[in-house]
C-alpha positions as MATLAB code, in Angstrom:
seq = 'XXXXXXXXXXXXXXXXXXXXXXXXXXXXXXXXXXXXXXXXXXXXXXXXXXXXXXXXXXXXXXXXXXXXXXXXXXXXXXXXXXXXXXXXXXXXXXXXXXXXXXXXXXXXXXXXXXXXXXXXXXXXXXXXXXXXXXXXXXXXXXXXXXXXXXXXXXXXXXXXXX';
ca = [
      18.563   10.119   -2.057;
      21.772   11.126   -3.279;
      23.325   10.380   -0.159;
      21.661    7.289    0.317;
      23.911    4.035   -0.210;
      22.359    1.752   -2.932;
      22.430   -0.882   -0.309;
      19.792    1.054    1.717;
      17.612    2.176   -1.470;
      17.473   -1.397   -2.304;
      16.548   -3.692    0.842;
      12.785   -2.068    1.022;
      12.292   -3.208   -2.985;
      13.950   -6.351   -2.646;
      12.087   -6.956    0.839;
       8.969   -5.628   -0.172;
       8.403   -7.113   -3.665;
       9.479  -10.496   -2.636;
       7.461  -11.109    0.492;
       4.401  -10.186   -1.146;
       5.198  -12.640   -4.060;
       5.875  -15.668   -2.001;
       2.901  -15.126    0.006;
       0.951  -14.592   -2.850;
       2.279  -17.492   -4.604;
       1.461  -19.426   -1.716;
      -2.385  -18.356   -1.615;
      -2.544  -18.419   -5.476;
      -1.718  -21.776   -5.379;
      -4.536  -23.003   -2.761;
      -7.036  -20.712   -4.049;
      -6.743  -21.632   -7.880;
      -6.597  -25.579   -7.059;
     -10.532  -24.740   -5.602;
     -11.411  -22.568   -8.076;
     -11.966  -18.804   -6.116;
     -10.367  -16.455   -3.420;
      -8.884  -13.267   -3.354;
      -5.477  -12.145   -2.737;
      -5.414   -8.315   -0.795;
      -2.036   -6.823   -0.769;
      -1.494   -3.422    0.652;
       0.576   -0.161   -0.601;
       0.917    2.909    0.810;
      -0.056    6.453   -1.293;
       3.606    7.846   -2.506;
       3.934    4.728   -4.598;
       1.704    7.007   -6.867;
       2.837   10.839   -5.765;
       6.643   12.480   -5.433;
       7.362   12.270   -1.965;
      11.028   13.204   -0.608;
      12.672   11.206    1.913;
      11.086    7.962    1.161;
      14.074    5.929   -0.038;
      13.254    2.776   -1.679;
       9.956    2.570   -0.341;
       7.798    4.078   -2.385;
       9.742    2.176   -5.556;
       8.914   -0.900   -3.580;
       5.275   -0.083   -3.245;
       4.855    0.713   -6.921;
       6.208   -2.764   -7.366;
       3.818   -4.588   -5.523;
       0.740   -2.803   -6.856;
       2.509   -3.576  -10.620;
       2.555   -7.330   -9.351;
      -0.670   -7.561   -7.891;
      -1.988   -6.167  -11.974;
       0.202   -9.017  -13.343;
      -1.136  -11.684  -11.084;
      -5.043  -10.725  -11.378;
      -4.063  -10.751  -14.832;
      -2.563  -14.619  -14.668;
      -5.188  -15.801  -11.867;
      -8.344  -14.231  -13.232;
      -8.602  -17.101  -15.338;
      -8.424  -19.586  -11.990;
     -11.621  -17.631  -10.431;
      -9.195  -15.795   -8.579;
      -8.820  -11.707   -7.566;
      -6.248   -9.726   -6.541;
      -6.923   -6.188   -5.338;
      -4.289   -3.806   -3.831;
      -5.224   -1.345   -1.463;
      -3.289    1.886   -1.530;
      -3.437    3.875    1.493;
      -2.288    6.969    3.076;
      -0.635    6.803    6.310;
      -2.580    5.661    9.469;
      -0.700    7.774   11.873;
      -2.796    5.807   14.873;
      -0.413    2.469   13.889;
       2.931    2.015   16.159;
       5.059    2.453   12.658;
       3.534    5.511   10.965;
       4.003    6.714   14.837;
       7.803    6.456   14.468;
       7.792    7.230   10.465;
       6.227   10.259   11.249;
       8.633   11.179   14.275;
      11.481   10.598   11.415;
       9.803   13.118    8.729;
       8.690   15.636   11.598;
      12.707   15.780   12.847;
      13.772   15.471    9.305;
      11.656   18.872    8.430;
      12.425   20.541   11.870;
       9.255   20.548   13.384;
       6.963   17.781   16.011;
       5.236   14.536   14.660;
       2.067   16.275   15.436;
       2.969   19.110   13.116;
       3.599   16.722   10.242;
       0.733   14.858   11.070;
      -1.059   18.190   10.431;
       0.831   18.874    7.279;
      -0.127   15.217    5.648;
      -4.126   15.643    6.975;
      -3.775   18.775    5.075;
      -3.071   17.311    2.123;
      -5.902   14.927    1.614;
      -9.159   16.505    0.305;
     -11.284   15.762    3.939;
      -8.091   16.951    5.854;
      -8.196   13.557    7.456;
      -5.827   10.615    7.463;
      -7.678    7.287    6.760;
      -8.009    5.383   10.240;
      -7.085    1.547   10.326;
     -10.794    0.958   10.897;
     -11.273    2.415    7.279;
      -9.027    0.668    5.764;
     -10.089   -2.973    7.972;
     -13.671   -1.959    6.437;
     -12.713   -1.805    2.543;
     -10.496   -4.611    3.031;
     -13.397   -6.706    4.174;
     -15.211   -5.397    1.267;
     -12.939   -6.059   -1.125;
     -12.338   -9.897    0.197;
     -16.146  -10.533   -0.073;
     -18.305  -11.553   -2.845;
     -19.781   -8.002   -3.135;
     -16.859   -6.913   -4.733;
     -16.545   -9.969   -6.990;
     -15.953   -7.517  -10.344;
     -12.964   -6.297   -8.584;
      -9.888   -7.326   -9.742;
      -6.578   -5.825  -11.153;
      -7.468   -2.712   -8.993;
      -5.607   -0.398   -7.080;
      -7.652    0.696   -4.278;
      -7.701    4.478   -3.227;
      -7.365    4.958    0.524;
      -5.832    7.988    0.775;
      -8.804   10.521    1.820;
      -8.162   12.333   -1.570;
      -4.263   12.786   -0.957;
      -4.255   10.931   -4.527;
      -7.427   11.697   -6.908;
      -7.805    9.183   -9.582;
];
């Protein structure tokens, strides 16, 4: 980071932080004029771990899951829920493909071998697949979960243990 112009350390937060407000600003709106919903926003895991090489991004991610507390806190009232999902990276997606192909050639070694090196650090040695992640997100929208709220889902496959 200490090469990294402020410029560049900034655009993920500013990016980040304000499209999730305005889109959910835009569902809070709908969903507290009829009285329920749920607003799903989605981190990734070194928003809650030390991770080098992540620039802004993992400031930006803390950010979101900080305004998703704040707005279950202000909607709650409205019959509305707001859960974040925090997730490690799904290396099968097209842009933890290239994020990974960054890190890997950043540490010297192939995106496979970093893949390897961030499946080792979870606690089932297993990166969480999008179909995972789909599946608590559907969980989390429905009415089974209805005591959720303010929470920041854990999706990393024990990379984080709360």
């Amino acid at each position: 980071m200490v090469d990294l112009p402020p410029d560049a350390f900034d655009l993920p937060i500013a990016t980040y932080s304000s499209a999730n407000f305005l889109t959910a600003r835009a569902a809070a709106r709908r969903m507290t004029e009829q009285g329920a919903g749920v607003i799903v926003t989605l981190t990734a895991s070194p928003s809650r771990t030390a991770v080098p090489l992540m620039g802004g991004m993992a400031p930006a991610w803390a950010a979101i899951e900080a305004l998703s507390r704040g707005l279950a806190a202000e909607l709650g009232p409205h019959g509305v829920r707001v859960v974040c999902l925090n997730a490690a990276g799904m290396p099968e997606t097209p842009q933890l493909t290239e994020v990974y192909g960054l890190h890997a050639a950043a540490y010297g070694i192939s995106r496979d071998a970093f893949r390897g090196r961030m499946a080792d650090l979870t606690l089932r040695k297993q990166l969480p697949t999008v179909a995972e992640i789909a599946n608590v997100a559907a969980f989390v929208a429905s009415d089974r979960s209805s005591a959720m709220t303010g929470a920041i889902t854990n999706l990393t496959g024990g990379l984080i243990t709360d």
